[in-house]
N, CA, C and O of each residue as an XYZ file, in Angstrom:
564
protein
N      47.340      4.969    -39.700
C      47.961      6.255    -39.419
C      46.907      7.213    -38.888
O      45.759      7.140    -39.325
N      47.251      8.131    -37.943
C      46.354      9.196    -37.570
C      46.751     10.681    -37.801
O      47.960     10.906    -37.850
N      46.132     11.436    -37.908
C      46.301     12.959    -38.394
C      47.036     13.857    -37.117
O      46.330     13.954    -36.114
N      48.370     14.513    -37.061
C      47.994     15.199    -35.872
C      48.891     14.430    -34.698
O      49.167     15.027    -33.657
N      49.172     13.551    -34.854
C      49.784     12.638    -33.581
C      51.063     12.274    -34.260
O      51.109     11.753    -35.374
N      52.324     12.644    -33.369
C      53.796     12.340    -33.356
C      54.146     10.674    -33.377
O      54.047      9.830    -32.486
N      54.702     10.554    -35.106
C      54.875      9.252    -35.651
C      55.194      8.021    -34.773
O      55.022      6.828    -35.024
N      55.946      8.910    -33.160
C      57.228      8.248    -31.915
C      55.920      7.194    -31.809
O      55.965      5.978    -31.995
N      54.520      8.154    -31.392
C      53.873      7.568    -30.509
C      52.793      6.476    -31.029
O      51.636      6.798    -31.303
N      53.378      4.904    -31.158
C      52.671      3.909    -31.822
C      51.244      3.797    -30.769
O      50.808      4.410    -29.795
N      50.754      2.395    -31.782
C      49.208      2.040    -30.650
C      49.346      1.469    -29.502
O      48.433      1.414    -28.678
N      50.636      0.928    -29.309
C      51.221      0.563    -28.053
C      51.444      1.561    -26.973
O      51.003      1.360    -25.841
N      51.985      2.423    -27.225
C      52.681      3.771    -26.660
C      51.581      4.636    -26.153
O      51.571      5.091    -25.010
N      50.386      4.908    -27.299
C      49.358      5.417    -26.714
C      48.419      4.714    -25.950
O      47.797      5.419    -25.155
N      48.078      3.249    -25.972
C      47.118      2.937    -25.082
C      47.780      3.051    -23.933
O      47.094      3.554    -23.043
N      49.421      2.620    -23.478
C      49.689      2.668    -22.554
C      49.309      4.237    -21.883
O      48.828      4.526    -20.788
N      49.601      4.817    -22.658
C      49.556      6.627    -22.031
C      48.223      6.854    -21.506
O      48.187      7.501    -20.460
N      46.959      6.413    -22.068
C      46.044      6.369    -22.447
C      45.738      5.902    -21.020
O      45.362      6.759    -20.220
N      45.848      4.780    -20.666
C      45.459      3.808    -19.741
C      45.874      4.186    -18.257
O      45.320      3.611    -17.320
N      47.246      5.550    -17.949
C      47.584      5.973    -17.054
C      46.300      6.662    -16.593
O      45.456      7.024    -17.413
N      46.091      6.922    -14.700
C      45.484      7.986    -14.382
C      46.392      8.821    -13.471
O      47.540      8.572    -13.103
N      45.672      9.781    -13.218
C      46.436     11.054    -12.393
C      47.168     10.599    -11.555
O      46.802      9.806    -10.687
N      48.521     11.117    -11.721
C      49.471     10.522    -10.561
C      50.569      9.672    -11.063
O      51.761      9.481    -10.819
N      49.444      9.143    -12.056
C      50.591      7.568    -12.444
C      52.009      7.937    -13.156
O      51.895      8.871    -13.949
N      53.115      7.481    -13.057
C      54.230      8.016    -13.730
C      54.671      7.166    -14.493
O      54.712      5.965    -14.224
N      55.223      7.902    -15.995
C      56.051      6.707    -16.880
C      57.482      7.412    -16.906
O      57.611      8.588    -17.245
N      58.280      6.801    -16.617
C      59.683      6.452    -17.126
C      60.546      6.387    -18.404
O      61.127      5.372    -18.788
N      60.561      7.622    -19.035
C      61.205      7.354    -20.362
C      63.138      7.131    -20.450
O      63.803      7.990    -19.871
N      63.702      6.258    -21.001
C      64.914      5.669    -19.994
C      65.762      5.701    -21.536
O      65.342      5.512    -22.678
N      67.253      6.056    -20.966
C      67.979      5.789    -22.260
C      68.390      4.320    -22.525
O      67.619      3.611    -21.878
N      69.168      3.670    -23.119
C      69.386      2.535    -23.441
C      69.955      1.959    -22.953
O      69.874      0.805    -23.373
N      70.927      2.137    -21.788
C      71.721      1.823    -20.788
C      70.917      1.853    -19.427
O      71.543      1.513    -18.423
N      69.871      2.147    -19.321
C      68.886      2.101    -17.806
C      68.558      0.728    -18.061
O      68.371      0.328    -19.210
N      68.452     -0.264    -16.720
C      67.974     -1.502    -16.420
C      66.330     -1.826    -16.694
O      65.697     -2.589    -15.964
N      65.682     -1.059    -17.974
C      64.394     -1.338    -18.092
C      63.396     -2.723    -17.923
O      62.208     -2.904    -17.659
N      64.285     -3.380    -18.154
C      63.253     -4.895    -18.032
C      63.304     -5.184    -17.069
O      62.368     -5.893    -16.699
N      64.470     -4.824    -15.960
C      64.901     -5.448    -15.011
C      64.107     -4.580    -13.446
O      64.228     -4.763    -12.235
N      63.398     -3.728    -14.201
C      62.079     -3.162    -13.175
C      60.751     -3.917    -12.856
O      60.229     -3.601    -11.787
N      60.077     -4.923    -13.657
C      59.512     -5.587    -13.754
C      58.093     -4.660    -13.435
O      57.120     -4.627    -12.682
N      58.774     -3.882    -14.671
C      56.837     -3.144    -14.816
C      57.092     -3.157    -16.517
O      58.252     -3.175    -16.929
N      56.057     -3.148    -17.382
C      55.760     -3.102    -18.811
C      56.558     -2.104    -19.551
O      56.418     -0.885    -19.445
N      57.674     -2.907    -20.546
C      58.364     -1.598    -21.041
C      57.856     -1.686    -22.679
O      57.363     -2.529    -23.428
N      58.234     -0.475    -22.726
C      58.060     -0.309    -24.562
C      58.884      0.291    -25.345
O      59.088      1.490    -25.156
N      59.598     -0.451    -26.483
C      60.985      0.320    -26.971
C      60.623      1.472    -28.246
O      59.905      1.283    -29.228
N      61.182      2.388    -27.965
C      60.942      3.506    -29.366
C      62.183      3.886    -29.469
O      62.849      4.502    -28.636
N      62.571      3.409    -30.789
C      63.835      3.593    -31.507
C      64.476      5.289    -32.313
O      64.843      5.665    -33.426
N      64.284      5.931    -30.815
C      64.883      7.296    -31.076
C      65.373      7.930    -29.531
O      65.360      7.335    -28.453
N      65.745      9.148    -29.780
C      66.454     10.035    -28.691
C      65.483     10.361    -27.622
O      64.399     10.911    -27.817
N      66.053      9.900    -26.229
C      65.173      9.992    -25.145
C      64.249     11.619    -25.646
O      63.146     11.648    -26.190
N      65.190     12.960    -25.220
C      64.830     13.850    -25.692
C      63.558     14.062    -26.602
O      62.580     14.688    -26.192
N      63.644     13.367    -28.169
C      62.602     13.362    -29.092
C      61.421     12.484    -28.427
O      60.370     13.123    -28.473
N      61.310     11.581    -27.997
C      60.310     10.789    -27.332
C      59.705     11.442    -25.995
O      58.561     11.181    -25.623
N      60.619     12.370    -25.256
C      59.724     13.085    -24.525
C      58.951     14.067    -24.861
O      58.131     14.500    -24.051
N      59.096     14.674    -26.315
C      58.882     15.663    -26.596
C      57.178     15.162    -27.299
O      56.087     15.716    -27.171
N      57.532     14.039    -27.963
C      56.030     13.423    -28.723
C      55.198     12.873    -27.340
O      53.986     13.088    -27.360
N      55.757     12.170    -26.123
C      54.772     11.761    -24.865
C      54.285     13.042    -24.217
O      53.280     13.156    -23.515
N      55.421     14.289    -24.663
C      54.439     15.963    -24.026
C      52.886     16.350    -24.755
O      51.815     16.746    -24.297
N      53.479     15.945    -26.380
C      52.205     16.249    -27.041
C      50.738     15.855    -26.578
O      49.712     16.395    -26.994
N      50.800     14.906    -25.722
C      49.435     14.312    -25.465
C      49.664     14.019    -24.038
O      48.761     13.298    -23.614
N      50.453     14.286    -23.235
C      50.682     13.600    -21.903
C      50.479     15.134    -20.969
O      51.462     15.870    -20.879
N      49.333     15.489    -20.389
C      49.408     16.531    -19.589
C      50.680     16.420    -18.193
O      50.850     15.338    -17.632
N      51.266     17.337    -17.888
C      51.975     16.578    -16.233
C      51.488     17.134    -15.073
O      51.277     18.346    -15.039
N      51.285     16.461    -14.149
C      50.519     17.120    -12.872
C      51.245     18.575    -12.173
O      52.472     18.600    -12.072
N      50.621     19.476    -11.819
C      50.191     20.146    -11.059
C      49.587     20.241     -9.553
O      49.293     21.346     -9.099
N      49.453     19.347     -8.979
C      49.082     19.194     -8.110
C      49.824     18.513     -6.430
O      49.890     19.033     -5.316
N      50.304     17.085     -6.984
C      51.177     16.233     -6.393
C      52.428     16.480     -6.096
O      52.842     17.634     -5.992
N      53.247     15.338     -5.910
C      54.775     15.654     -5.783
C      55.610     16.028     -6.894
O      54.883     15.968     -7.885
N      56.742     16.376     -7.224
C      57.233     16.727     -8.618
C      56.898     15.620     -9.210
O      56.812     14.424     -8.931
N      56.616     16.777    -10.692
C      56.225     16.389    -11.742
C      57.013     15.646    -12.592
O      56.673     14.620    -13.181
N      58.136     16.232    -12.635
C      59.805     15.990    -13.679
C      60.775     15.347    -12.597
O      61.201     16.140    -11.757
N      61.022     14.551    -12.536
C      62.118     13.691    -11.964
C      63.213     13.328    -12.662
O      62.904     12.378    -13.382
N      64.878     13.772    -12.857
C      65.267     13.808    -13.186
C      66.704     12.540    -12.417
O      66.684     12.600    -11.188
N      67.628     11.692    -12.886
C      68.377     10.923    -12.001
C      69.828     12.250    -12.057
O      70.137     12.870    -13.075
N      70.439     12.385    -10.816
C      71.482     13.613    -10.732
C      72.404     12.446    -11.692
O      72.323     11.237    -11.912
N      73.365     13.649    -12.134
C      74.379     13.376    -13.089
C      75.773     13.204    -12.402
O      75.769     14.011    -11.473
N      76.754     12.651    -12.417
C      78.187     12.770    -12.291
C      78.551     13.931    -13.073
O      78.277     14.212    -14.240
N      79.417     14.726    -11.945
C      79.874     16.376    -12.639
C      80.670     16.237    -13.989
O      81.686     15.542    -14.012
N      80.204     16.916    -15.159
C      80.785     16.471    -16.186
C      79.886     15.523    -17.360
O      80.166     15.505    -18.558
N      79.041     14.947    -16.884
C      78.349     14.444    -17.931
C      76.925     14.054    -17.854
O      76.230     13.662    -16.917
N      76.676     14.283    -19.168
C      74.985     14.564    -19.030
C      74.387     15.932    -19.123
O      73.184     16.144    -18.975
N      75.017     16.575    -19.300
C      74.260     18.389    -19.121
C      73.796     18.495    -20.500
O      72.726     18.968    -20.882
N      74.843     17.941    -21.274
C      73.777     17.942    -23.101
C      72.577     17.613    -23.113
O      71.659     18.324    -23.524
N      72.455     16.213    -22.543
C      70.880     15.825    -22.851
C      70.183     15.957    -21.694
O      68.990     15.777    -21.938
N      70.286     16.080    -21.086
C      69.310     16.765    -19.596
C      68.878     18.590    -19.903
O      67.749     19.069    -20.004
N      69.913     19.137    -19.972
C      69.291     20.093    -20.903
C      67.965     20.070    -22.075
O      66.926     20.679    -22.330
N      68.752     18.981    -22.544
C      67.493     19.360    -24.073
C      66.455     18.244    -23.250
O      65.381     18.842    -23.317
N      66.269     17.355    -22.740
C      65.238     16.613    -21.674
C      64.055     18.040    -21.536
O      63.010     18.377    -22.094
N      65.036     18.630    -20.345
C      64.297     20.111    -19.955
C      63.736     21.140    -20.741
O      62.948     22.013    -20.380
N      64.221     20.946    -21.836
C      63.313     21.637    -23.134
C      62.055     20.998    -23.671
O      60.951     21.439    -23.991
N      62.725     19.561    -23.654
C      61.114     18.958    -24.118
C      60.493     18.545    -23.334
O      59.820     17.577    -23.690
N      60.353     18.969    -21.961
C      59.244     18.951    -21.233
C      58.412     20.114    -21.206
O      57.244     20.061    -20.820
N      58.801     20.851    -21.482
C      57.945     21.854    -21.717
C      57.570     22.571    -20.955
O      56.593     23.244    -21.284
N      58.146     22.767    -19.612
C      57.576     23.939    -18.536
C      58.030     24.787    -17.674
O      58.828     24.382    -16.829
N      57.719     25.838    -17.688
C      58.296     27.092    -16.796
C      58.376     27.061    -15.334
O      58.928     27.951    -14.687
N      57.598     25.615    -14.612
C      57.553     25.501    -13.154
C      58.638     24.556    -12.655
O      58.779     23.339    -12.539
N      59.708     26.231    -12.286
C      60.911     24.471    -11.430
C      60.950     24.101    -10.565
O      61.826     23.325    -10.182
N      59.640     24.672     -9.645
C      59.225     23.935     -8.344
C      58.717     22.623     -8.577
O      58.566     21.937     -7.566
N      58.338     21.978     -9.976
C      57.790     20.711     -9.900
C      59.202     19.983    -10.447
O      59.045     18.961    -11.115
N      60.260     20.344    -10.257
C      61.218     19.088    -11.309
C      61.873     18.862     -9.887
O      61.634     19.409     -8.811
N      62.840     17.811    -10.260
C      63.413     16.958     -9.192
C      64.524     16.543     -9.824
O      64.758     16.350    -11.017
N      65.448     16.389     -8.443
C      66.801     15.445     -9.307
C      67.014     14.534     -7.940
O      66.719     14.997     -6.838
N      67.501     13.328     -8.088
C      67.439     12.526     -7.370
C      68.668     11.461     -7.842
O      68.804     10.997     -8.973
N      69.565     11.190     -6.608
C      70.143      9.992     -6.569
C      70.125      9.027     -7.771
O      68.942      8.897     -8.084
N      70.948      8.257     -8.622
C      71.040      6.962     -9.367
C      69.945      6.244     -8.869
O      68.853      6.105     -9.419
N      70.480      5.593     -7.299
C      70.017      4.246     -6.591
C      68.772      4.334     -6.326
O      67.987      3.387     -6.287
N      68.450      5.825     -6.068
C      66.893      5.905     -5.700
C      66.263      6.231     -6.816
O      65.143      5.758     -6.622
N      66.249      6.755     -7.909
C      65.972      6.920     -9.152
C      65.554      5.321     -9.479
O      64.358      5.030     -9.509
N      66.562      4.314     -9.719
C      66.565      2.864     -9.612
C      65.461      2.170     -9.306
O      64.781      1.499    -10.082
N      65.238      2.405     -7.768
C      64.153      2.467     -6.534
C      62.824      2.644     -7.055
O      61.875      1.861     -7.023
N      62.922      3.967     -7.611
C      61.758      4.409     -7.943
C      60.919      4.408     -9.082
O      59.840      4.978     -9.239
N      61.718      3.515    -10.041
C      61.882      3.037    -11.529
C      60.797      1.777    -11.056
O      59.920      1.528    -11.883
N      60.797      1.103     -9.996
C      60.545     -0.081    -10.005
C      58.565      0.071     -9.806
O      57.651     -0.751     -9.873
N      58.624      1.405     -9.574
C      57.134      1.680     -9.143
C      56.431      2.603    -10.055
O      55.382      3.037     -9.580
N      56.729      3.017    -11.237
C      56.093      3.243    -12.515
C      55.035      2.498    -12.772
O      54.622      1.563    -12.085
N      54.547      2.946    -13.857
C      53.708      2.579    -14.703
C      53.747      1.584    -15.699
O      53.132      0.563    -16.005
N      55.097      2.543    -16.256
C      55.615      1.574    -17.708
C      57.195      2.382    -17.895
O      57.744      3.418    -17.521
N      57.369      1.682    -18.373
C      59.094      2.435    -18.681
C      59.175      2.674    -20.427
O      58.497      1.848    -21.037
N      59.707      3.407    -21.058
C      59.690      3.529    -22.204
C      60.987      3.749    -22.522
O      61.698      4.733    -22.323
N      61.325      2.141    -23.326
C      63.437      2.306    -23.287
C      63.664      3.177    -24.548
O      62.798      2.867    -25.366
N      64.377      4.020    -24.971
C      64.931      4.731    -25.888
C      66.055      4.411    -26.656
O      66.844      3.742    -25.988
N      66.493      4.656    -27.956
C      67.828      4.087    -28.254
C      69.265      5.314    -27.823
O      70.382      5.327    -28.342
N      68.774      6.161    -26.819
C      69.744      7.215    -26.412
C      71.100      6.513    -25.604
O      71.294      5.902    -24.552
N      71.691      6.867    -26.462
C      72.976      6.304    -25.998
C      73.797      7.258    -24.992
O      74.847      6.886    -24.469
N      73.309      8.330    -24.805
C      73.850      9.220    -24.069
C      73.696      9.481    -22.362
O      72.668     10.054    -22.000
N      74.425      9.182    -21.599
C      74.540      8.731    -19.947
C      73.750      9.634    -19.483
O      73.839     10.825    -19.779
N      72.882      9.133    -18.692
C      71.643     10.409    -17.997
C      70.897     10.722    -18.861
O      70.703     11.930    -18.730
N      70.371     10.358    -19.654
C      69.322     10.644    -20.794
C      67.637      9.775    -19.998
O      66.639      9.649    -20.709
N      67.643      9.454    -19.015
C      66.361      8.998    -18.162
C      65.771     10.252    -17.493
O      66.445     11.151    -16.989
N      64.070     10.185    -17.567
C      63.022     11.244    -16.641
C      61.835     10.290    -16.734
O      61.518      9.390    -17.511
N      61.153     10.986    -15.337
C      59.984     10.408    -15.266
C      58.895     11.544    -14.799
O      58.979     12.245    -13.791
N      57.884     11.552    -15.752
C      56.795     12.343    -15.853
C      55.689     11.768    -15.027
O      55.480     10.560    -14.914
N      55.046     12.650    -14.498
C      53.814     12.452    -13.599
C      52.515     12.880    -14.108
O      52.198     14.063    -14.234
N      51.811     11.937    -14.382
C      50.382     12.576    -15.459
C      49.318     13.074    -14.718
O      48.599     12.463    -13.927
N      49.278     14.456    -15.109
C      48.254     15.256    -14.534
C      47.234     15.047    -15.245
O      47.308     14.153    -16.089
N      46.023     15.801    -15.104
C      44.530     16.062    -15.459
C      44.346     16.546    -16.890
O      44.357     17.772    -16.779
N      44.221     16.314    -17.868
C      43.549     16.634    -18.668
C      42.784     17.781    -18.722
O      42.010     17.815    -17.766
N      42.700     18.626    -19.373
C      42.551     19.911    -19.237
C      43.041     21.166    -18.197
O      43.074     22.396    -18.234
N      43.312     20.345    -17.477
C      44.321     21.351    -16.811
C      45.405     22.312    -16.986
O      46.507     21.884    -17.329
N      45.262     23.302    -16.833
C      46.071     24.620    -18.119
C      46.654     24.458    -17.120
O      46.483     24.517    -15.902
N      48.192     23.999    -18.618
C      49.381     24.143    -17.935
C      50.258     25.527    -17.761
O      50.130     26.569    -18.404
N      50.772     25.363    -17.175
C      51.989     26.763    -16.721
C      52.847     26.532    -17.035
O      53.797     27.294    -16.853
């Protein structure tokens, strides 16, 4: 056990985080996203997309610099605004020039070129984002 670090985030979870550099993006996906079927390294944490983004914020700076930061897959009108909402809370940032919403298919697309995907047990439709890891010390906004 370590002091200070969100229970979500095992030794798996962090080396992977750990092992990203600037730029690199992970994929945190609800339980219904095609995670294995991206054929990049997934890792399952048995809670709410939402709560798991909120423990990968604790230690995961997001870029500033690059293309958006927050990538979000667009919703069908009507569902998904619950947890995309609270998504957008636990990312933690006041810049909505860095978030994005994008297509299913290209979302899909772009799933396939991650880092790592991190499947969630969120059962709730549109509960997928993908974070872009910025710099380390870089004061965020």
């Amino acid at each position: 056990m370590l002091t200070g670090i969100n229970p979500l985030l095992n030794g798996d979870l962090l080396r992977v985080l750990d092992h990203m550099g600037h730029n690199d993006v992970i994929l945190i996906a609800d339980a219904h996203y095609p995670s294995y079927g991206m054929g990049v390294p997934v890792l399952e944490v048995a809670s709410t997309t939402p709560d798991v983004v909120a423990a990968v914020r604790s230690v995961f700076p997001i870029d500033y610099y690059a293309e958006a930061s927050v990538t979000f897959m667009t919703a069908e009108p009507g569902v998904g605004e619950e947890v995309q909402a609270q998504l957008r809370d636990a990312v933690n940032t006041s810049l909505d020039e860095r978030v994005e919403w994008i297509d299913r298919f290209d979302f899909y697309e772009r799933g396939r070129e991650v880092f790592a995907v991190i499947r969630t047990a969120e059962t709730r439709k549109y509960g997928c984002i993908m974070l872009r890891k910025g710099v380390v010390g870089d004061p965020e906004q």
